[in-house]
VOGU-3710 file (C-alpha; in Angstrom, 3 decimals, decimal comma):
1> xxxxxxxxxx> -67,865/-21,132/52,602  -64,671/-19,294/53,896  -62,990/-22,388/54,044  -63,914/-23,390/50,019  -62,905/-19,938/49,255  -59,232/-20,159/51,002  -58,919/-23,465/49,692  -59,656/-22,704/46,130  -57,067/-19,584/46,465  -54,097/-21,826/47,971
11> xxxxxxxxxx> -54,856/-24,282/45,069  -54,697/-21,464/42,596  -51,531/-20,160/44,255  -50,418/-23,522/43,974  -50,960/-23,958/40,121  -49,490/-20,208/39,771  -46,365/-20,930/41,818  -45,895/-24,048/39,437  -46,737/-22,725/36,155  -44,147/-19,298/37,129
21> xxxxxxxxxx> -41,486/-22,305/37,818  -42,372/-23,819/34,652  -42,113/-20,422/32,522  -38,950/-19,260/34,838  -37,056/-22,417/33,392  -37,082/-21,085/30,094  -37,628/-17,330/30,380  -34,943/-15,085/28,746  -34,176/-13,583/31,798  -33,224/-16,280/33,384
31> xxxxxxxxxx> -31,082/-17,662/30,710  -29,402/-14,080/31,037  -28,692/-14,420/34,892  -27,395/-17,689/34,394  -25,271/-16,698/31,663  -23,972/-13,836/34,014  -23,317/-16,316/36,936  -21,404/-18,140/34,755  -19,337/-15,253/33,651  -18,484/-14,097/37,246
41> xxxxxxxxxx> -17,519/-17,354/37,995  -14,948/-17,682/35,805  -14,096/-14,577/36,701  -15,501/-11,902/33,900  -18,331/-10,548/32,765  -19,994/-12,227/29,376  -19,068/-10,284/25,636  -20,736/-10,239/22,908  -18,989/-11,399/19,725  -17,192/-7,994/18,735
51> xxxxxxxxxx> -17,869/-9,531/15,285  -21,847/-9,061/15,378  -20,875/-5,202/17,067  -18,781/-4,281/14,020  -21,013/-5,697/11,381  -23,676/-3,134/11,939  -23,832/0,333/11,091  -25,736/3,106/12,854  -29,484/1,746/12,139  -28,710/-1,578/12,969
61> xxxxxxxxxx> -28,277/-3,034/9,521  -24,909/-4,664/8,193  -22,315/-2,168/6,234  -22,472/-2,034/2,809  -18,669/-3,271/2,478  -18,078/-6,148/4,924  -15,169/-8,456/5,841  -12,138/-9,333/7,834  -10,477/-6,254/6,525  -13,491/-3,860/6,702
71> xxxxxxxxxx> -13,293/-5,080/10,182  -9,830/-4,322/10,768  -10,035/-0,717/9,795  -13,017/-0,191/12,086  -11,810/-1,640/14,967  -8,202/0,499/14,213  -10,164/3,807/13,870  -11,786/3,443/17,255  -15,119/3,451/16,168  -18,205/2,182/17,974
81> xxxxxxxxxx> -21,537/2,365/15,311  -24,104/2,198/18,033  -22,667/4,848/19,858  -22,133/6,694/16,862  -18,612/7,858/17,982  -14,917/7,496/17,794  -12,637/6,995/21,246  -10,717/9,285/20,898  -12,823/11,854/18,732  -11,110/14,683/16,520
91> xxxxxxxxxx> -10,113/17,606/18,864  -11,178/15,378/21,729  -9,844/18,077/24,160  -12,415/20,506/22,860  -14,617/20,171/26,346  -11,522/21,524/28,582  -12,353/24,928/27,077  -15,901/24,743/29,290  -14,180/22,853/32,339  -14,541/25,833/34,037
101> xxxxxxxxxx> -16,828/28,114/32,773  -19,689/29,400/34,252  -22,057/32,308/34,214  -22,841/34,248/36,846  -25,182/36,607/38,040  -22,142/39,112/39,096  -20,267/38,739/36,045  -19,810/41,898/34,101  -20,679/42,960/30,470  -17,189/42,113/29,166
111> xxxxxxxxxx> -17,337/38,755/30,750  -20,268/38,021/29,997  -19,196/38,387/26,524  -16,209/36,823/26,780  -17,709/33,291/27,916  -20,414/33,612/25,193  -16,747/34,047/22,851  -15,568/30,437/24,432  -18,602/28,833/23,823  -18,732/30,137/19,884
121> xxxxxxxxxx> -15,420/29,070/19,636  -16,177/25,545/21,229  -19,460/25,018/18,847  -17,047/25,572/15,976  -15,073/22,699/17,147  -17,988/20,643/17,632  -18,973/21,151/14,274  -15,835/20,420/12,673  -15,463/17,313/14,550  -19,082/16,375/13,024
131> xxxxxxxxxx> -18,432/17,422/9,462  -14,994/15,439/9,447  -17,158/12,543/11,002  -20,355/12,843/8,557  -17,465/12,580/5,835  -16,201/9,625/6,759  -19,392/7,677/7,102  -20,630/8,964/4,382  -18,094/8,082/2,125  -17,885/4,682/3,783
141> xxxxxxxxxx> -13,788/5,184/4,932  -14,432/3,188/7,232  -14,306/-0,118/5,147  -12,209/-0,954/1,812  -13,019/0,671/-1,188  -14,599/-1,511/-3,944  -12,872/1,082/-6,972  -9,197/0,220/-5,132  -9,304/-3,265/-4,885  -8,208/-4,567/-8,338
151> xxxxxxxxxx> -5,553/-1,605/-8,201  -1,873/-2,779/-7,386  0,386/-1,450/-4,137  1,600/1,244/-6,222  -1,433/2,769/-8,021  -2,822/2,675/-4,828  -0,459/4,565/-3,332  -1,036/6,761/-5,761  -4,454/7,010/-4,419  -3,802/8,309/-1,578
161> xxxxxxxxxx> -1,664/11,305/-2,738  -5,305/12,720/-4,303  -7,167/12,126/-0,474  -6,855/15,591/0,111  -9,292/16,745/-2,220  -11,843/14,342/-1,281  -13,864/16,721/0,640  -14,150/18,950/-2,172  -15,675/16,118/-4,458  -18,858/14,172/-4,563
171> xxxxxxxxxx> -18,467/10,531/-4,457  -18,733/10,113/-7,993  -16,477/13,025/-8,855  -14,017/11,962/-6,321  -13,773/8,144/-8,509  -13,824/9,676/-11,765  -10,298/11,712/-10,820  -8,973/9,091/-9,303  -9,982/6,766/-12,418  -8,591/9,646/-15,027
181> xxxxxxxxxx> -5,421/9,582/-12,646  -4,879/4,980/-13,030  -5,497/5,572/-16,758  -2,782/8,553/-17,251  -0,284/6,175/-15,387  -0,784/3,059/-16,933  -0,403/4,657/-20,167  2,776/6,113/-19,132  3,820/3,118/-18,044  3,066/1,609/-20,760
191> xxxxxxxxxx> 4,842/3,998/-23,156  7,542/3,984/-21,138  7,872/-0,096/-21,732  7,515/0,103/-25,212  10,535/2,435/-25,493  12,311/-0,005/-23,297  10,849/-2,411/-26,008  12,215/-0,616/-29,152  15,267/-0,059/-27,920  16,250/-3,925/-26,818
201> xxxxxxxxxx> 14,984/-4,400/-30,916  11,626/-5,377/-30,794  9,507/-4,377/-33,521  5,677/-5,037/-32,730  3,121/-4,992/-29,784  3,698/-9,182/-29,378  7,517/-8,813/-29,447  7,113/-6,070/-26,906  4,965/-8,545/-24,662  7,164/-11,284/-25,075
211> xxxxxxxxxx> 10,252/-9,191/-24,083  8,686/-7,416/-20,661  7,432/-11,091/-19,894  10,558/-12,542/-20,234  12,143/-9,320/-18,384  9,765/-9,944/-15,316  10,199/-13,591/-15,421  13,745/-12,719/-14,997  13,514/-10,344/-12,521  11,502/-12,545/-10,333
221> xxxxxxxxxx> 13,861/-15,511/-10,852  16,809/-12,971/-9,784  15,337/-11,342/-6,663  14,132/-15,250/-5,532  17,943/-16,500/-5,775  19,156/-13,504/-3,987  16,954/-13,839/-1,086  17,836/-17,925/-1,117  21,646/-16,515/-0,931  21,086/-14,044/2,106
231> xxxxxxxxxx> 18,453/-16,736/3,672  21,357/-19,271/3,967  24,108/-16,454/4,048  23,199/-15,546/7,253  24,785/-13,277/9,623  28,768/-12,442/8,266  31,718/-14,075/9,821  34,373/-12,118/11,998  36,686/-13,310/9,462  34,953/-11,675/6,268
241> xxxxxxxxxx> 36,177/-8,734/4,603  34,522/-5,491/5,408  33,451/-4,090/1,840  33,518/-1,092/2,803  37,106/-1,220/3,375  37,688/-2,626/0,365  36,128/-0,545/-1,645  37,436/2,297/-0,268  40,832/0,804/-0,364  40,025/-0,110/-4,496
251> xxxxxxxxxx> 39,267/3,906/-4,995  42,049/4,785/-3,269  44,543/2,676/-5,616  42,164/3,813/-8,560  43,184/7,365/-7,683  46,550/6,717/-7,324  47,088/6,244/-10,886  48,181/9,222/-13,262  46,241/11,852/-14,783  47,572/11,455/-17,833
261> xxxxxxxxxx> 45,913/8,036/-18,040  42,249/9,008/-17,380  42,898/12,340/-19,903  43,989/10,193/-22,401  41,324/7,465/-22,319  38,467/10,418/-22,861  40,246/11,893/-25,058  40,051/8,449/-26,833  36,164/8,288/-26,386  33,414/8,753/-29,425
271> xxxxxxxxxx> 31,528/12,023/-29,425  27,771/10,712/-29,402  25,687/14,000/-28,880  25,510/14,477/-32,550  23,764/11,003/-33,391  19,713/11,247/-32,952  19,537/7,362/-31,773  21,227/8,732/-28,129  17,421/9,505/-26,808  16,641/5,703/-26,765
281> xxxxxxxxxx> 19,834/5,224/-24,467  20,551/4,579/-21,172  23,331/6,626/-19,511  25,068/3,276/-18,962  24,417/2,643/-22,060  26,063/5,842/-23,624  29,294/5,752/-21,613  29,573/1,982/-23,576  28,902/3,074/-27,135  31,314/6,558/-25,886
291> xxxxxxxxxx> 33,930/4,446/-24,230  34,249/1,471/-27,371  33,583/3,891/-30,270  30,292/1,990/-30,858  28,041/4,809/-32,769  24,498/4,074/-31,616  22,868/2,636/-34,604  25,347/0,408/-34,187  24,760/-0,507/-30,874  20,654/-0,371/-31,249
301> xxxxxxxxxx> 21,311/-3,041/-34,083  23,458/-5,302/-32,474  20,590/-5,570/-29,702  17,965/-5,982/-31,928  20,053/-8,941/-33,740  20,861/-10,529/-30,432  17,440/-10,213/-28,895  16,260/-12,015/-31,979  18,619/-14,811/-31,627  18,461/-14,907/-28,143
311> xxxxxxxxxx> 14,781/-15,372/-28,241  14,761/-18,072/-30,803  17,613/-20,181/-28,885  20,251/-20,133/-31,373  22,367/-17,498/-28,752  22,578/-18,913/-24,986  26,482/-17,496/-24,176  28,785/-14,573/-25,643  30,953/-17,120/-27,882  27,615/-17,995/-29,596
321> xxxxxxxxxx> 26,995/-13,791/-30,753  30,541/-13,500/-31,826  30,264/-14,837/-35,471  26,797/-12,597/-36,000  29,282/-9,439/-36,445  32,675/-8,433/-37,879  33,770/-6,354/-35,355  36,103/-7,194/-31,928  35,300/-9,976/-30,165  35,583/-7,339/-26,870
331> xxxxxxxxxx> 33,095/-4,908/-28,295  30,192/-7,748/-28,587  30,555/-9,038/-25,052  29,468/-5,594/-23,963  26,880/-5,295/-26,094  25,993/-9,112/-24,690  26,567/-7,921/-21,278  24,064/-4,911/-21,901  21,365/-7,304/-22,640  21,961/-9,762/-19,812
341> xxxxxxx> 21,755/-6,490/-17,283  18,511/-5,672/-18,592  17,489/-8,964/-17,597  17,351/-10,387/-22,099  20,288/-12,612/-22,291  21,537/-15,286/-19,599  24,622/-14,587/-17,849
//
């Protein structure tokens, strides 16, 4: 009877043993050992995918904003969700007031009071390191703002000018400055274009548009050719002029000259202050209606006429605006040189 009874317990232990091999194959712990055997073999310990760490917020859940640059900015501000924290915190040295504090049975009454001071002074600190976290989670910082990413480099930085007064604003409040802020600059903008606009002789919203278009296009063909130039430029030769010395050398010859010379030529310039036009000018443009005794409605309608002509092909070079006028030959070339400095007419 014994010997049924040990039998029938080795056979069991038997099938146990097996079945626990069977299980152990596929258990989760062992998958994990295995996994860390074949980290320290190679020499390291295994990491999760910092990816799946970032993505989740504090109860486990993915962000509300997520992406490469979300990413980015969380893994730049230090901050670990599950813990909760940032390495380093704000004030992180806040502790070293309590590194060696401690009460006593034979401290006195001022002493006593005195370390109960410290630690008022160190909850303070804690809780200013909490509300300036709380803020930032809250508010999401921590990932790229949904209201700023239609907004270009410079109304952005524009942006960040109002951060300051983003703990004295709700969420919504905060956005509807910040939105009252883009709209009073692109209307400035805007205004300021169209005066740009008038003044090259444009007479409508669609003229306007066509002229700034054209004045970009320009613009971006200009800055493209210059950085072709200094691309194959390269560094300067040993041989090359130094500019500097020559233009030093140029003012010095310029000053050489006599005084009676430079007094005479202002004397010989046209008094604009009195004309009402001079508000749409440039100061460039004032020392050239000043200097060739162009009055300024003048000037404004020999753009305008220009612009017109330049924009329907019939003017591509200064020979082609001299038989629009009756005045000096000299006098239009500035007036076509103007236009091809504010990016209108081709050089």
């Amino acid at each position: 009877m014994a010997k049924e009874h040990g039998e029938d317990k080795k056979g069991s232990s038997i099938l146990g043993e097996h079945l626990l091999k069977e299980e152990s194959l596929f258990s989760p712990s062992r998958v994990k050992v295995e996994e860390m055997n074949k980290g320290s073999s190679s020499g390291r310990l295994p990491t999760t995918d910092p990816q799946s760490q970032m993505d989740r917020d504090v109860k486990g859940n993915k962000p509300i904003s997520s992406g490469n640059d979300g990413l980015s900015l969380v893994e730049m501000s230090s901050y670990n969700p599950k813990r909760q924290e940032f390495d380093p915190e704000y004030d992180n040295d806040a502790e070293q007031l309590l590194a060696e504090l401690e009460f006593k049975d034979t401290d006195t009454e001022e002493e006593r009071e005195l370390k109960l001071r410290v630690l008022r002074i160190y909850s303070k600190r804690l809780d200013e390191r909490k509300r300036r976290k709380d803020l930032i989670l809250e508010r999401n910082l921590l990932y790229p703002n949904s209201f700023e990413k239609d907004l270009s480099a410079e109304e952005r930085a524009l942006c960040r000018r109002y951060d300051n007064f983003l703990r004295f604003h709700s969420k919504e409040e905060h956005e509807d400055l910040l939105q009252t802020v883009i709209t009073e600059h692109r209307t400035l903008k805007r205004i300021q274009e169209l005066r740009e606009a008038r003044a090259a002789g444009c007479h409508s919203s669609a003229e306007a548009d066509r002229y700034l278009e054209h004045k970009r296009k320009r613009e971006a063909e200009e800055a493209s050719r210059r950085a072709r130039e200094n691309a194959l430029a390269g560094p300067s030769n040993e041989g090359s002029t130094n500019p500097f010395m020559a233009s030093e050398s140029a003012g010095k010859d310029s000053n050489s000259g006599p005084v009676r010379q430079s007094s005479s030529s202002h004397a010989n310039d046209l008094d604009i202050t009195a004309f009402f036009e001079i508000q749409l000018l440039s100061e460039s443009e004032k020392r050239l209606c000043s200097e060739n005794r162009l009055p300024p409605p003048i000037y404004l309608k020999m753009q305008e006429v220009m612009a017109r002509e330049i924009f329907s092909g019939n003017v591509t070079k200064k020979a082609d605006a001299h038989p629009l006028f009756k005045i000096e030959a000299s006098k239009v070339d500035r007036v076509y040189d103007m236009l091809v400095r504010k990016g209108i007419a081709l050089p």
